[in-house]
N, C-alpha and C positions, 0 to 999 in steps of 0.2 A: 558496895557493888553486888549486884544479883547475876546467879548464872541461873539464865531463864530457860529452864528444865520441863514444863507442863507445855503436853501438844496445843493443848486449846491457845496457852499463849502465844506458842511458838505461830499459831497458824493467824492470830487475832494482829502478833508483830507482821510478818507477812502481807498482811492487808492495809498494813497504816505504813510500811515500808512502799507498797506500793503508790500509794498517793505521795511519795515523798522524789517519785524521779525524774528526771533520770541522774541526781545528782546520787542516790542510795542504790546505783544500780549492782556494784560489786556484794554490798551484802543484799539487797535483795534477793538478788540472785544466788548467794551462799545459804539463805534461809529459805528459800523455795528447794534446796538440795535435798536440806536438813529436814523439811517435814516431808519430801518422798524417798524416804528411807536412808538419808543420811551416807552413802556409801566412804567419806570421805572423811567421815566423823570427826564432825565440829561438834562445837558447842558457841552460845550466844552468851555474853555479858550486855547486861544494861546497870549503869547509876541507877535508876529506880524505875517502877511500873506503875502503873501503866503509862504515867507520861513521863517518859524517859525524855533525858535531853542528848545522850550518846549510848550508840549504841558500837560493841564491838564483836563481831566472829574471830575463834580460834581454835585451832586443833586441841580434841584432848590431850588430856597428858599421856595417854599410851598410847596416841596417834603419834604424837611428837614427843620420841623416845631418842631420836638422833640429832644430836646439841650441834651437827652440822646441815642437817638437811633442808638446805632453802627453798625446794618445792615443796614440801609437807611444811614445811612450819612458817607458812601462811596466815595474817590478821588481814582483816576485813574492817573497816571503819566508815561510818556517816554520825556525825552531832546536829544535834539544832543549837546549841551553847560551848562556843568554843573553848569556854577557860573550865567547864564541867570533864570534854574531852580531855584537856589536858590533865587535867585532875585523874584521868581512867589508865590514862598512859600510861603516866608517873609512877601507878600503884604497882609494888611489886608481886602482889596476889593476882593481877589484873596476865601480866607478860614478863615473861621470862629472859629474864636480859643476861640471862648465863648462853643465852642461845643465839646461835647464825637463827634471822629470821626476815619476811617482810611483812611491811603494810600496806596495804593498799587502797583507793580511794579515791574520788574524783570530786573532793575539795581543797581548796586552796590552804587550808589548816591542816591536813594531813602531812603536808612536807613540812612545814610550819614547827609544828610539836614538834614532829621524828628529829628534827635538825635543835631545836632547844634539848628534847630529852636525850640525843643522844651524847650532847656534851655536859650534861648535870649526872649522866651515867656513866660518860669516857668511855663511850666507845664509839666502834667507828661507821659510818653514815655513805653509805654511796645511794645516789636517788636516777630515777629513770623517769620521762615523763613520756607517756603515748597518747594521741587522738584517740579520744571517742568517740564512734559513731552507733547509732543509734536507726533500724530501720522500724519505719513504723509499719509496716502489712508486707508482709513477703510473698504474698499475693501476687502482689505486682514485682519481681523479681523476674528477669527474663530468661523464657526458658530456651534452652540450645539443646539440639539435638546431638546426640554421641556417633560418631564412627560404627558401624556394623565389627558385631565381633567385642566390641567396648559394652560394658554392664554396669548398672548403679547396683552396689550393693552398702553393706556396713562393714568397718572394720571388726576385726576378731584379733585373740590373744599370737596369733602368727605372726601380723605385722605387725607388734611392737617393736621389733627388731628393728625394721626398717624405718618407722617413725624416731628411733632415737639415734640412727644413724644420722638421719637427714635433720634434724631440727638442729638449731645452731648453736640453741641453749644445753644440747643434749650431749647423751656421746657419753655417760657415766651410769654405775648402778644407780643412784638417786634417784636421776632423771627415767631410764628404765622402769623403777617401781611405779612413779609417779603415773606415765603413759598407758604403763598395763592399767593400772584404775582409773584411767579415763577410758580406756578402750570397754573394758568388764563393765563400768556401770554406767556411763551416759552417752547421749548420743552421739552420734557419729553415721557419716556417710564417705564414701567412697568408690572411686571409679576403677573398676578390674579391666584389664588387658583380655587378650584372647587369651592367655594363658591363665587367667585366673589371677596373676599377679597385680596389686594396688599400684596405679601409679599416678593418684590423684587423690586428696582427701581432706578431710575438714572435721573435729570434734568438740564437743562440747568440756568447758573444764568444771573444777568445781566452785568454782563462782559464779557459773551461768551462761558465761560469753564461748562466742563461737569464737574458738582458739587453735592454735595449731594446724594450719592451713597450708597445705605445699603440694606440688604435682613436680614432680622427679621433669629434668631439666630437656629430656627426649621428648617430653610430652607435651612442653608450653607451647601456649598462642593458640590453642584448639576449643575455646571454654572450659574445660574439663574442670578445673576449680570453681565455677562460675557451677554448673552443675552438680557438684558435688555439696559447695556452699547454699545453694537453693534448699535441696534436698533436706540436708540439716535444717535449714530454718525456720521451714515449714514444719518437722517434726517437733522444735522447742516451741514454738508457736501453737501450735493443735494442744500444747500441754501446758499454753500460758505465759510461758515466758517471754521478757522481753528480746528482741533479739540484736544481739550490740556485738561488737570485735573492739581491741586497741591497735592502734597501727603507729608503728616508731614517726616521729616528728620529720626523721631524713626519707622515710620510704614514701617519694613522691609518686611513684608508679602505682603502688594500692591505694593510696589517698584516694588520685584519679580514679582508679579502678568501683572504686566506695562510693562516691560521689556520682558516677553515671550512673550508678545501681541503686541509687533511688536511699542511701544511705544519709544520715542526716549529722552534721560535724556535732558535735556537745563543746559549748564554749567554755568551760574548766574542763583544762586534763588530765587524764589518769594519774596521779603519783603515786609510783611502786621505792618505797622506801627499804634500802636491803641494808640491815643491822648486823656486823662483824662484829662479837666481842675481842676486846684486843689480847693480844697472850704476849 
């Protein structure tokens, strides 16, 4: 296995990543992070170069220094040759299976492996499947006007607070750390109150997708996420990226929502594989 270290490669993978989606849209997307400055510092593995047959993102080793932290200690995977990925898996140079960790991906081999390797490792396996959606020109995204007094702005390190309140994943230090360095280094947009206070927003994480989406429960049914989401998308757009979300299998109400908005389904779904070693 190579950890593929040289920008020119990293930018050359990038490019041959991109003709590969929207099935390589999570590492794409981890690897467009990584050559505009990396804030979230990965590192890439491939089987071999230039024509790799799997490719995997994961935090470095002094990114992922907490053997508990399941939002930092994040893999990223796409193969063109399934039994090479499972071969990459497997390796214990490759992932650290002393660790709480996920993988995630949106082929059908991704659950596949996680569920063989997790019982050839014994440990334990819980898996999550989300829609993909995928807009193609944000362009056409409609836009809504705001309430007088209501402002588009960006989030800043103040309303972490409030973003780990409200997320449902959140509500711990982990998750806390996690938010502050999406807030610090990617985009993000958000809609201020007359007093200044957020009570609408939307960010980018660090695998590329527009994540973390909520308007405080006083504020729904106005567009204001619909605005806030525009916003952002057009900003990863203007710098290239694709622009995608996951949306849970039961949340029929954003499905909807994705779908009039000109959003487009991805027929394999996201599988986010969460690895518990057992104690």
């Amino acid at each position: 296995m190579l950890i593929l270290s040289c920008p020119s490669k990293l930018w050359m993978l990038e490019e041959m990543l991109r003709k590969c989606l929207p099935q390589a849209l999570v590492v794409h997307g981890t690897v467009m992070n990584i050559n505009r400055g990396n804030p979230a510092g990965y590192e890439v593995i491939v089987d071999s170069w230039p024509k790799f047959k799997a490719v995997l993102t994961r935090p470095r080793r002094e990114v992922a220094l907490d053997n508990s932290d399941l939002y930092a200690n994040v893999y990223t995977a796409f193969y063109h040759d399934f039994d090479v990925y499972r071969s990459v898996i497997l390796d214990t140079d490759v992932i650290n299976w002393a660790q709480t960790f996920r993988i995630q991906g949106n082929q059908d081999g991704v659950y596949q492996v996680s569920q063989n390797a997790a019982a050839i490792k014994k440990v334990q396996l819980s898996a999550t499947f989300y829609i993909t959606y995928l807009h193609p020109n944000p362009n056409k995204l409609a836009v809504h006007q705001l309430d007088p007094g209501f402002t588009l702005s960006t989030l800043n390190a103040s309303h972490v607070q409030l973003l780990n309140e409200t997320w449902p994943y959140g509500g711990n230090e982990q998750s806390r750390r996690f938010l502050a360095n999406m807030v610090q280094y990617f985009f993000s947009a958000c809609i201020l109150d007359p007093d200044g206070q957020p009570i609408s927003w939307s960010v980018m994480d660090p695998l590329g997708a527009m994540g973390h989406g909520y308007t405080l429960p006083a504020h729904r049914r106005k567009h204001y996420l619909a605005v806030a989401g525009r916003s952002l998308a057009m900003k990863a757009h203007a710098a290239g990226y694709p622009i995608y979300g996951h949306v849970a299998l039961d949340n029929f109400h954003m499905q909807g929502i994705n779908e009039r908005r000109g959003y487009q389904k991805l027929s394999e779904l996201c599988h986010i594989c969460s690895i518990h070693p057992e104690i």
